[in-house]
NUVEXKOL-264027 format. One record per residue: residue number from 1; residue in one letter; chain; x, y, z of N, C-alpha, C in turn. Coordinates in pm, whole numbers, plus 50000, padded with zeros to 5 digits. Layout:
BEGIN
R  pos  code  unit   n_c1   n_c2   n_c3  ca_c1  ca_c2  ca_c3   c_c1   c_c2   c_c3
R  NUM     A     A      X      Y      Z      X      Y      Z      X      Y      Z
...
END
This chain:
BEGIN
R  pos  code  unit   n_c1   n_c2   n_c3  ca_c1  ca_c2  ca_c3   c_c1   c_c2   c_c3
R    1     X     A  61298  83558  68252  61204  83465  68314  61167  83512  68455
R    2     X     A  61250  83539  68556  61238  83613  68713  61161  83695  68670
R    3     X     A  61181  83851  68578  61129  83943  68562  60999  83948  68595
R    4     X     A  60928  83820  68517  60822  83802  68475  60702  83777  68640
R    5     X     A  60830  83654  68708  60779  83632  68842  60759  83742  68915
R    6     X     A  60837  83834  68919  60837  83940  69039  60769  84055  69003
R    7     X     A  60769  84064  68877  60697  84214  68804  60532  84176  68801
R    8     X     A  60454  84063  68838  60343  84078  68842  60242  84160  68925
R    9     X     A  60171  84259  68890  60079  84285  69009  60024  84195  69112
R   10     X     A  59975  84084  69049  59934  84028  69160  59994  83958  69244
R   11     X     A  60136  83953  69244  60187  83867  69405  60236  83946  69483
R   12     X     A  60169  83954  69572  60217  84026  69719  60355  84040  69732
R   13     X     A  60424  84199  69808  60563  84194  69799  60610  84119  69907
R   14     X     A  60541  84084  70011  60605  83981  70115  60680  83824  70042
R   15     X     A  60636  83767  69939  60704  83671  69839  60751  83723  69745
R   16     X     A  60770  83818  69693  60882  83845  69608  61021  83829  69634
R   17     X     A  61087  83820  69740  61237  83738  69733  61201  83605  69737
R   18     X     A  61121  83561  69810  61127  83434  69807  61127  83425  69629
R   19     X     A  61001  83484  69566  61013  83376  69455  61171  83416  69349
R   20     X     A  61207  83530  69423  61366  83572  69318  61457  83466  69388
R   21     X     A  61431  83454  69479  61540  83318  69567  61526  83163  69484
R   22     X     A  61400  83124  69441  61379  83027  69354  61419  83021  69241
R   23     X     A  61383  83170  69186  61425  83192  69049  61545  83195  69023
R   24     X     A  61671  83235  69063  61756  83234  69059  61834  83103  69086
R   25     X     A  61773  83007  69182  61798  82875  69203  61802  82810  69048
R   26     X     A  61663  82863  69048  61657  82762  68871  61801  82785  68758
R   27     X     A  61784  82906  68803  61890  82976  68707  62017  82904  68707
R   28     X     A  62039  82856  68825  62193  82855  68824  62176  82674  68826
R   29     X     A  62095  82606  68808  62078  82474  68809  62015  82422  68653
R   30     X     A  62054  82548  68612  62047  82563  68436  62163  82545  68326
R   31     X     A  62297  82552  68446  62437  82578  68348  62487  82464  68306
R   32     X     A  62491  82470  68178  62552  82332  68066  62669  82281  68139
R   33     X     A  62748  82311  68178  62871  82270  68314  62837  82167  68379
R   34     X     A  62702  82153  68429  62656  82105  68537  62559  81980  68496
R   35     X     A  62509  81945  68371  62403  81905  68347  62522  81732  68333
R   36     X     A  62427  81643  68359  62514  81492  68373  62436  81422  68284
R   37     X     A  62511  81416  68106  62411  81394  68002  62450  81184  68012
R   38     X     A  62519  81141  68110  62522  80970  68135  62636  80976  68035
R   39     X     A  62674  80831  67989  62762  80735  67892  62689  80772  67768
R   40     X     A  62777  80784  67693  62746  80855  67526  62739  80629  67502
R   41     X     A  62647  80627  67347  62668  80531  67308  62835  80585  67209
R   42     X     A  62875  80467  67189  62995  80546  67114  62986  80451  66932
R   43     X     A  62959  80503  66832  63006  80443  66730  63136  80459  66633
R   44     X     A  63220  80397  66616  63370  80355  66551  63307  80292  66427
R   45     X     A  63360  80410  66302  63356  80455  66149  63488  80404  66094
R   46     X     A  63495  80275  66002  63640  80268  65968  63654  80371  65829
R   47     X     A  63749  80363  65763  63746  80452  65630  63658  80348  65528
R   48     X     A  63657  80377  65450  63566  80358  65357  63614  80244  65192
R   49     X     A  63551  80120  65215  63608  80055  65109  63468  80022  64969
R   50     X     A  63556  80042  64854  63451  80036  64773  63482  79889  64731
R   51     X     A  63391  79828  64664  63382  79701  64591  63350  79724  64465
R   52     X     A  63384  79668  64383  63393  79710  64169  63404  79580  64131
R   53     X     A  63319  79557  63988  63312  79446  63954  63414  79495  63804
R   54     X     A  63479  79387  63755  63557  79434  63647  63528  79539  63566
R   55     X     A  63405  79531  63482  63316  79611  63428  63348  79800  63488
R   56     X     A  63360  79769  63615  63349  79909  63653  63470  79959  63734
R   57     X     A  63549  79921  63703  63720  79946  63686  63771  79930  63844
R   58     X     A  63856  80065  63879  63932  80031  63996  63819  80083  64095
R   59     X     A  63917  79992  64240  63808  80011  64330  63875  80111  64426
R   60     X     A  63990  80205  64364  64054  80293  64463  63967  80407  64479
R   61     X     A  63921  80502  64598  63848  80607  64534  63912  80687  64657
R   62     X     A  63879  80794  64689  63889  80944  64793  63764  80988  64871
R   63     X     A  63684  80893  64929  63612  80914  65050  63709  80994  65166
R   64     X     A  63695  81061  65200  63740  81127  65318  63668  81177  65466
R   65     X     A  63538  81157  65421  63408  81203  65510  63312  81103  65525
R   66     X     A  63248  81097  65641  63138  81046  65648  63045  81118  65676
R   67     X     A  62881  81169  65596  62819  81244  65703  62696  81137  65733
R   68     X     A  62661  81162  65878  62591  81098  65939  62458  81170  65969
R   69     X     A  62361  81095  65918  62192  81149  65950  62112  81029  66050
R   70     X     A  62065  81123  66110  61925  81056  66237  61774  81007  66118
R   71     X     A  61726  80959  66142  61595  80987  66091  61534  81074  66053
R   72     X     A  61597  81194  66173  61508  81322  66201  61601  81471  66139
R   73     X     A  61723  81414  66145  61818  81567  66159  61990  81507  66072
R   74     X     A  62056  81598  66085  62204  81558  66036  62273  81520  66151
R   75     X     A  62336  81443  66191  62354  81428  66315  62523  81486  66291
R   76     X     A  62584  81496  66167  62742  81584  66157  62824  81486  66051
R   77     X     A  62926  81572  66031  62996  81520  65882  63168  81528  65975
R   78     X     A  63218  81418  65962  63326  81359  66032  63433  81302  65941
R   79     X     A  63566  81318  66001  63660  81248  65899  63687  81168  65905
R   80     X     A  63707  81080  65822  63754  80912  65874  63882  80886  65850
R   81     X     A  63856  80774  65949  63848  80725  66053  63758  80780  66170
R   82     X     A  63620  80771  66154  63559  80855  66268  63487  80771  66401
R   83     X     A  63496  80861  66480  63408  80812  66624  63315  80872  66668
R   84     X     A  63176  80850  66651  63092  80942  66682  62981  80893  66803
R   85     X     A  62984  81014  66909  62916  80965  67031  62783  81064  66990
R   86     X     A  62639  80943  67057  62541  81014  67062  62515  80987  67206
R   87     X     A  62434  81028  67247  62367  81019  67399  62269  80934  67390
R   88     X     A  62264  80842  67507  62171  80691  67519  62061  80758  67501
R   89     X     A  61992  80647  67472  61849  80706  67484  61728  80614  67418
R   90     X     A  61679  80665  67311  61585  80558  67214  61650  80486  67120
R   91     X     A  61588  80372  67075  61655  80283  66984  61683  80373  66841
R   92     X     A  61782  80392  66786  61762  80474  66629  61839  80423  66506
R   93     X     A  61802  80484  66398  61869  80373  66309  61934  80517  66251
R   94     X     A  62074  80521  66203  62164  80640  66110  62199  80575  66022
R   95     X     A  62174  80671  65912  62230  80645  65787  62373  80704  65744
R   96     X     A  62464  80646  65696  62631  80653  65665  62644  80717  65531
R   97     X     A  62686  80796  65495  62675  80813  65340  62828  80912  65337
R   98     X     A  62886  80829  65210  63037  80853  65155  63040  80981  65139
R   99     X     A  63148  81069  65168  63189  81213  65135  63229  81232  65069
R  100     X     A  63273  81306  64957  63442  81348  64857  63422  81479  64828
R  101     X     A  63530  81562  64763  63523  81705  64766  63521  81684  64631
R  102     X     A  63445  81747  64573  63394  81810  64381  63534  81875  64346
R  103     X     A  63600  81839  64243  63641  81878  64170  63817  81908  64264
R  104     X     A  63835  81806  64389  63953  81829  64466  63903  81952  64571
R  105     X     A  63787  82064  64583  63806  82171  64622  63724  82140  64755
R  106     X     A  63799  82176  64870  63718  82170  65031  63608  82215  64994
R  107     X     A  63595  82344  64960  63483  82471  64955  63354  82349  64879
R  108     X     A  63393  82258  64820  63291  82183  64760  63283  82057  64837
R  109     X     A  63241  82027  64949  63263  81886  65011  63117  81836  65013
R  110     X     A  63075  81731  64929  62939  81709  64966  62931  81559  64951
R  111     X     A  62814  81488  64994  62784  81350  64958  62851  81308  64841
R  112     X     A  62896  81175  64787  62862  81122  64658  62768  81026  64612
R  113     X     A  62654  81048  64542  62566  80974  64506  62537  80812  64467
R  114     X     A  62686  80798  64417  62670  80686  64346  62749  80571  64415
R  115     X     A  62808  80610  64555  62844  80497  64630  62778  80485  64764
R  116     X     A  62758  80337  64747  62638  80331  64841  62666  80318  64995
R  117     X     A  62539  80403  65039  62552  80437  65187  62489  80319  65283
R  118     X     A  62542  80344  65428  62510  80225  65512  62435  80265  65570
R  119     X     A  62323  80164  65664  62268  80209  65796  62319  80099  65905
R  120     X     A  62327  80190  66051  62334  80099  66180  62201  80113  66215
R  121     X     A  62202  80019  66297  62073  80043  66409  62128  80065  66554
R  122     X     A  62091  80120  66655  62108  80165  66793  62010  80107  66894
R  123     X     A  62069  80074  66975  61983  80002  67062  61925  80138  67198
R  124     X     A  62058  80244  67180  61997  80334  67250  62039  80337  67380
R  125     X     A  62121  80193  67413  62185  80234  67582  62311  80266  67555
R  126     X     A  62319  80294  67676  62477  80387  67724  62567  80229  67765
R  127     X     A  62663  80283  67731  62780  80202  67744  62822  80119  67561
R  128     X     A  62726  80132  67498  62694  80070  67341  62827  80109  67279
R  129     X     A  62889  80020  67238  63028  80077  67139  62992  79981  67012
R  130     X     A  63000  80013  66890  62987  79951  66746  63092  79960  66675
R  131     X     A  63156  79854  66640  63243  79928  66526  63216  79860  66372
R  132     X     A  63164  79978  66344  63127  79939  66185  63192  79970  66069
R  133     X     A  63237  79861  66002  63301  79856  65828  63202  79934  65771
R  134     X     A  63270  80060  65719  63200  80113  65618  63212  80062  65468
R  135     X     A  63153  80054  65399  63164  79984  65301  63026  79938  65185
R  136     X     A  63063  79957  65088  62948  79944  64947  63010  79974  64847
R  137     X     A  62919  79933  64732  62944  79928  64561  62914  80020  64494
R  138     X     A  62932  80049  64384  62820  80158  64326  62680  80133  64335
R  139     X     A  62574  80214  64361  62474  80203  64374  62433  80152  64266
R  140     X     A  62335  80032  64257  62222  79923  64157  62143  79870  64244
R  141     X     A  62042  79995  64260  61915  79912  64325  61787  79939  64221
R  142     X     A  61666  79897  64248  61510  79909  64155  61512  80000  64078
R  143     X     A  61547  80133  64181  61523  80293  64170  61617  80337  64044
R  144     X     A  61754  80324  64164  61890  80383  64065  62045  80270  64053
R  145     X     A  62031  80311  63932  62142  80191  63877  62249  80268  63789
R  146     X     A  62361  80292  63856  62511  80342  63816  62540  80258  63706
R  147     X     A  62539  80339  63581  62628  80357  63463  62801  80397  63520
R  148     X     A  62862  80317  63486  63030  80284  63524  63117  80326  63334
R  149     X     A  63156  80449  63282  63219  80398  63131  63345  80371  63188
R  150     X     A  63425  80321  63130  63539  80285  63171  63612  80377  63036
R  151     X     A  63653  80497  63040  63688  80583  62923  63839  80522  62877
R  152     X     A  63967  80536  63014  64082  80511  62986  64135  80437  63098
R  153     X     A  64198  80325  63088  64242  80286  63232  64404  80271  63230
R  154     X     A  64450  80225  63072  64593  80213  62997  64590  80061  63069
R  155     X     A  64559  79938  63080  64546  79805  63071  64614  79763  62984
R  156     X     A  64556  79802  62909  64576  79750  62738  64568  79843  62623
R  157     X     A  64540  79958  62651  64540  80026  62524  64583  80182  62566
R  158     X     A  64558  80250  62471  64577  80378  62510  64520  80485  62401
R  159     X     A  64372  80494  62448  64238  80582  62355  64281  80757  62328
R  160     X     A  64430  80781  62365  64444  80901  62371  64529  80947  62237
R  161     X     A  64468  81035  62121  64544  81056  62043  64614  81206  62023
R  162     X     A  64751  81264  61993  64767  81413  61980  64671  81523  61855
R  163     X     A  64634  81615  61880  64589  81673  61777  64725  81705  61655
R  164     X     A  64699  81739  61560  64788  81852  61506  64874  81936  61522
R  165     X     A  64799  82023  61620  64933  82156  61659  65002  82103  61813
R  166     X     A  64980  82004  61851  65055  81920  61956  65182  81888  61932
R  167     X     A  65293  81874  62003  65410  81810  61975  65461  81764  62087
R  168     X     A  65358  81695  62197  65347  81608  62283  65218  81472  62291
R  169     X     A  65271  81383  62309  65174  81296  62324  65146  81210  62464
R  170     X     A  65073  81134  62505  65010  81066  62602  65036  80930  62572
R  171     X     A  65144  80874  62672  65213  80726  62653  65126  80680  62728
R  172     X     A  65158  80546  62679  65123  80449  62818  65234  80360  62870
R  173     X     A  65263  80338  62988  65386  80308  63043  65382  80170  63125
R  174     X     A  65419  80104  63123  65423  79944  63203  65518  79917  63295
R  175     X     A  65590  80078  63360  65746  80020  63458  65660  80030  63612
R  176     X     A  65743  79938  63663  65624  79903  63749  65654  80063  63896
R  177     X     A  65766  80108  63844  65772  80255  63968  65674  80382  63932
R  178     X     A  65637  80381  63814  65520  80461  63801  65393  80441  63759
R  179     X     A  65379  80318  63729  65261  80270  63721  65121  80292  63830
R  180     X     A  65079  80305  63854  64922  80378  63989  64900  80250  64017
R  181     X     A  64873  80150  63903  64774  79989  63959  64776  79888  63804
R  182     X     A  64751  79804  63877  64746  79714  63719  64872  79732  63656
R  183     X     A  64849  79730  63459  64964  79656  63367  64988  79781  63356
R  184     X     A  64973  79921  63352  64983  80041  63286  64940  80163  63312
R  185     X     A  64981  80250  63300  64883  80374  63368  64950  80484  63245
R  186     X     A  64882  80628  63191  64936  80712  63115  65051  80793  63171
R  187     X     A  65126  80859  63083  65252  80903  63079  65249  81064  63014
R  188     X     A  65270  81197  63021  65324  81283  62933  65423  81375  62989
R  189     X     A  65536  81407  62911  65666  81422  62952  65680  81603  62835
R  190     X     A  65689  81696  62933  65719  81805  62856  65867  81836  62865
R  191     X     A  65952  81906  62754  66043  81940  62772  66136  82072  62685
R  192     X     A  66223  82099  62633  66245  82235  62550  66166  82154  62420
R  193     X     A  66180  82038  62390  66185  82005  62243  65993  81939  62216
R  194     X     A  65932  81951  62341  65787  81882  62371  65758  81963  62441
R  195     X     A  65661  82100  62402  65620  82193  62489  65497  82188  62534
R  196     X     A  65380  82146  62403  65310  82173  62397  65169  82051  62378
R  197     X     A  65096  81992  62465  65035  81881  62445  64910  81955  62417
R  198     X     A  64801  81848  62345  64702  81915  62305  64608  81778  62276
R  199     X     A  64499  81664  62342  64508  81540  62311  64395  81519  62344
R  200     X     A  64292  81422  62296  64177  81390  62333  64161  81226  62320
R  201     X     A  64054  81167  62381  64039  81031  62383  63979  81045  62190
R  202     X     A  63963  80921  62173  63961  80918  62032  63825  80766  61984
R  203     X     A  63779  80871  61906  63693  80838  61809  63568  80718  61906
R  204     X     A  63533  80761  62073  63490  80706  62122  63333  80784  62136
R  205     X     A  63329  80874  62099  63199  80972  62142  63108  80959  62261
R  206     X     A  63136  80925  62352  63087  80911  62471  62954  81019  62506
R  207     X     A  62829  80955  62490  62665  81045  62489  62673  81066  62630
R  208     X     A  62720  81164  62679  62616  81199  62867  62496  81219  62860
R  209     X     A  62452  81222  62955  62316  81301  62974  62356  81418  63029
R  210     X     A  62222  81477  63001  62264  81676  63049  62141  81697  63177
R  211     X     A  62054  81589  63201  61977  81643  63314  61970  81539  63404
R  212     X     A  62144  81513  63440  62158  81457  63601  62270  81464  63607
R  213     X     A  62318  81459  63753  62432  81430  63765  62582  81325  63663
R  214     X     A  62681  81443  63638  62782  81305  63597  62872  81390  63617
R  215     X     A  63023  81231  63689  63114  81315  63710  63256  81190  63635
R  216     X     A  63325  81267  63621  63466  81199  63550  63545  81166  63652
R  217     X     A  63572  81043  63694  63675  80980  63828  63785  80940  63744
R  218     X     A  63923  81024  63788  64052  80965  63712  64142  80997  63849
R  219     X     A  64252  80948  63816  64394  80954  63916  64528  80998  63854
R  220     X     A  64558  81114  63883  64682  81189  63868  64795  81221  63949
R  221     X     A  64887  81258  63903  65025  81329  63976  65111  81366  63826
R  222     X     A  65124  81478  63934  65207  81589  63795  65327  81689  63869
R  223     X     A  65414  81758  63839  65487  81832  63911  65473  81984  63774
R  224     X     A  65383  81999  63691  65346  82065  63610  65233  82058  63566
R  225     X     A  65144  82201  63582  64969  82203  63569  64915  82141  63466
R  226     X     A  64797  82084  63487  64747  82083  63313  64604  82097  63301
R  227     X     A  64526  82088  63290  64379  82157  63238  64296  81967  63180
R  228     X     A  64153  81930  63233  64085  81827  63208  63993  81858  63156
R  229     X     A  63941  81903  63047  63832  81929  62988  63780  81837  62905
R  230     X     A  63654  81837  62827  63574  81794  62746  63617  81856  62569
R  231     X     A  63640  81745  62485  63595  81815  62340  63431  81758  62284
R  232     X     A  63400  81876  62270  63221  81868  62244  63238  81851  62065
R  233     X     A  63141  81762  62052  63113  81733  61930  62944  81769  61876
R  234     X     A  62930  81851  61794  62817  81906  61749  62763  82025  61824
R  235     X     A  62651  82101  61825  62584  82185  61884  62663  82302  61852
R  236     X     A  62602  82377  61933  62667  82547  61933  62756  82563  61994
R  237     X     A  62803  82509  62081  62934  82507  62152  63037  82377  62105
R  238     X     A  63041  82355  61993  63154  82253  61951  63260  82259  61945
R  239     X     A  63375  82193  62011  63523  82228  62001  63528  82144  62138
R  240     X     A  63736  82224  62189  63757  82209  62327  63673  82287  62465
R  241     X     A  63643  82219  62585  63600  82278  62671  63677  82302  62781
R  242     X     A  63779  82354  62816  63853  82320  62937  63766  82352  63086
R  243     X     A  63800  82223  63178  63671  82260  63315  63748  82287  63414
R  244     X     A  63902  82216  63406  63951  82207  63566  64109  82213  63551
R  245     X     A  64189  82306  63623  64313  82293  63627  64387  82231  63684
R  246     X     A  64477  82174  63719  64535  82105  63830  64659  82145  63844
R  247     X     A  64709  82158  63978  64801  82195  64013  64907  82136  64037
R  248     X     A  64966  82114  63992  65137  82015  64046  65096  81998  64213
R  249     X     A  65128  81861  64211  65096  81759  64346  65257  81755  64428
R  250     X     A  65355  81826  64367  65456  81716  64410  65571  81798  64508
R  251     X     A  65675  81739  64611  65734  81832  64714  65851  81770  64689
R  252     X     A  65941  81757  64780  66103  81733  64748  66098  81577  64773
R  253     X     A  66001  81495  64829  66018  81366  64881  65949  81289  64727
R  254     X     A  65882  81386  64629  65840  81346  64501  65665  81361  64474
R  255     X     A  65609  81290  64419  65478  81315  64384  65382  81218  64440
R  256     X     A  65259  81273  64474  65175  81169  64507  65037  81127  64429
R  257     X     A  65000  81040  64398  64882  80992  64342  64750  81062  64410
R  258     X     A  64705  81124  64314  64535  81142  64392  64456  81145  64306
R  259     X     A  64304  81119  64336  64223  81132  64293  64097  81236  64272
R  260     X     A  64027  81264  64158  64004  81354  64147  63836  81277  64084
R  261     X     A  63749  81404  64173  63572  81390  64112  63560  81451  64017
R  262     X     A  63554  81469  63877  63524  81622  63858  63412  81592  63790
R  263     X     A  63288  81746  63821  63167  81723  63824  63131  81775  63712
R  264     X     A  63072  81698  63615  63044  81757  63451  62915  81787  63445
R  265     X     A  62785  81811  63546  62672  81860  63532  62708  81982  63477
R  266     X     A  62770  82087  63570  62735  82232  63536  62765  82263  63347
R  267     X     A  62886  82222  63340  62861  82236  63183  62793  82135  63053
R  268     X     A  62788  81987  63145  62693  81925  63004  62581  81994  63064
R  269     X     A  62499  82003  63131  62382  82102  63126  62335  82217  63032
R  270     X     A  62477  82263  63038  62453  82459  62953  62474  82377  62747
R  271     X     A  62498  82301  62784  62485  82190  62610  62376  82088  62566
R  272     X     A  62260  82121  62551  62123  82085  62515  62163  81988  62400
R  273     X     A  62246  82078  62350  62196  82041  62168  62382  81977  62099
R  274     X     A  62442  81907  62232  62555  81898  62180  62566  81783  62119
R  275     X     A  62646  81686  62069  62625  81550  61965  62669  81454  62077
R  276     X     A  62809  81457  62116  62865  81330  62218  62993  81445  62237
R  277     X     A  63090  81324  62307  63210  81404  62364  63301  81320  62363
R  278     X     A  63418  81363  62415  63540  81266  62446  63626  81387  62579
R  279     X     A  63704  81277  62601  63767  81373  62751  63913  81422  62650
R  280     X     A  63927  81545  62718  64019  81629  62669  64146  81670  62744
R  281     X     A  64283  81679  62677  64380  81741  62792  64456  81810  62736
R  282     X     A  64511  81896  62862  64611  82022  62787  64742  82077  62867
R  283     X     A  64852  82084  62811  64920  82099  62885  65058  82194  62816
R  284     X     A  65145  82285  62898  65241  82362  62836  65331  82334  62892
R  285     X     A  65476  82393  62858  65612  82329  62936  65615  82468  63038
R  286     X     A  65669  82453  63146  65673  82568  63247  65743  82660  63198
R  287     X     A  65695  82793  63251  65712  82938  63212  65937  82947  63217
R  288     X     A  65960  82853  63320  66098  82846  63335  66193  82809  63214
R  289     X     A  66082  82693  63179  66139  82623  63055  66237  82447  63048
R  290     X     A  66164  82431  63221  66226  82290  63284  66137  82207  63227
R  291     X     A  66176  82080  63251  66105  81955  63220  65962  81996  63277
R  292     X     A  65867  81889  63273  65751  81861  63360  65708  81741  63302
R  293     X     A  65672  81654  63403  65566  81529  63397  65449  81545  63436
R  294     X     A  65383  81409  63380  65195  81432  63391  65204  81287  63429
R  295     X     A  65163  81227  63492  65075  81066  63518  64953  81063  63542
R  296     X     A  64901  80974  63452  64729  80993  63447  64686  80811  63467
R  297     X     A  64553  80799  63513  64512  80643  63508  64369  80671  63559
R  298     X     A  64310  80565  63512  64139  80526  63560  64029  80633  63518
R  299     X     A  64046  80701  63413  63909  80766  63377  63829  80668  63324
R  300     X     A  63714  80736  63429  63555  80680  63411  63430  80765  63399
R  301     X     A  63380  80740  63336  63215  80862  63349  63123  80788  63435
R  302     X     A  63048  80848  63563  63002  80771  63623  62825  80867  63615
R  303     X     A  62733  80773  63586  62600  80834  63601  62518  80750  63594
R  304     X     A  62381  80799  63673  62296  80719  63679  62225  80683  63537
R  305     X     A  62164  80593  63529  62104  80501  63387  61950  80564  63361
R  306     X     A  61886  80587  63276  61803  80595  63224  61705  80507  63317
END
């Protein structure tokens, strides 16, 4: 910028320090150090509560993020419990929208569609502190209206049957130390004499759609891997599909419950011509040859409606 001042032919060299004396003034009355941006408004993000009507099962879910948009721009994606300062200024309104990671994996952290996002409004002065309940249902508005299946919850029943070459099956259990929520949650127990599980929901055929979003919300803990896939019924790809592995959750203090998105676009997509489905599971006894447990509860298919 100086360069520009002093390198002109036309200003006489008698002002050329002067104007490098200015220029350099500017310069140094330029440094981010120095600049006094006032009182941030401050807004306070609690974590995130969902609301579920029976119909659409539990209301536990794995929000972990909030990302926050201006009107104009992203204004940043925060963890909650978050506090986010903007600088006073014009009145603005941000929109709140729920985070979760696809399929458990950071590398995948994006919005979730189907729980609904908030807006504040800003008044825009400094000193402004908000603290806002985050909080909404599945999305049912004009536009878009969340399809909720309720596949398995173990309440009352238990839709999971063994195949054939299985010689493990999928309990359902009512003691109230391993139970996740409610009357029941699933059970599978490997051991020398139960190696090998092999099990699908049963005789429910559950139709997705293949051109939108859908993802399978269930809750696990295991201290031995097991694999969540799809068995496809009809088309060219008919059989088991395995999508997602999971890794034993558990440390010396024991296991913990989590929840898991997993996102069934990419492969009901690549299945045009498939008939329906049912959710699938798989599991082996460890390479050691020790026990292993599985606890499973709350599968749901969640997608938007026609």
């Amino acid at each position: 910028m100086w360069r520009t001042l002093i390198g002109t032919q036309m200003t006489p060299k008698k002002t050329r320090p002067l104007l490098f004396s200015m220029a350099m003034l500017s310069l140094t009355g330029c440094r981010p150090d120095q600049w006094d941006l006032g009182a941030p408004e401050v807004l306070q993000i609690s974590d995130y509560v969902l609301n579920t009507t029976p119909a659409e099962g539990t209301a536990r879910h794995k929000v972990e993020e909030v990302w926050v948009y201006s009107e104009t721009d992203v204004v940043g994606v925060y963890p909650l419990p978050a506090t986010v300062t903007l600088p006073g200024g014009e009145p603005q309104t941000l929109t709140l929208v729920p985070g979760i990671r696809a399929n458990g994996i950071a590398a995948t952290r994006r919005t979730y569609p189907f729980y609904e996002a908030n807006r504040v409004d800003l008044d825009g002065e400094p000193t402004t502190e908000i603290d806002h309940v985050f909080e909404g249902n599945y999305v049912n508005t004009q536009a878009l209206q969340t399809k909720v299946i309720l596949a398995e919850d173990f309440e009352s029943a238990n839709r999971f049957l063994e195949s054939t070459n299985s010689n493990v099956e999928v309990q359902r259990i009512i003691d109230s130390e391993n139970v996740f929520e409610g009357d029941g949650s699933g059970y599978i127990r490997l051991d020398s004499n139960h190696t090998q599980l092999n099990a699908a929901t049963h005789e429910q055929f559950y139709d997705l759609p293949r051109d939108r979003p859908v993802y399978l919300e269930f809750h696990y803990k295991c201290d031995v891997g097991f694999v969540v896939g799809l068995e496809v019924f009809g088309g060219s790809q008919a059989g088991r599909l395995p999508i997602l592995v999971l890794n034993p959750n558990c440390n010396d203090e024991g296991c913990d419950w989590n929840k898991i998105y997993l996102d069934l676009y990419p492969a009901l997509s690549s299945m045009p011509d498939a008939g329906s489905f049912e959710i699938g599971l798989n599991a082996n006894i460890p390479a050691d040859g020790t026990e292993g447990n599985i606890w499973i509860d709350n599968f749901k298919f969640v997608h938007f409606d026609d």
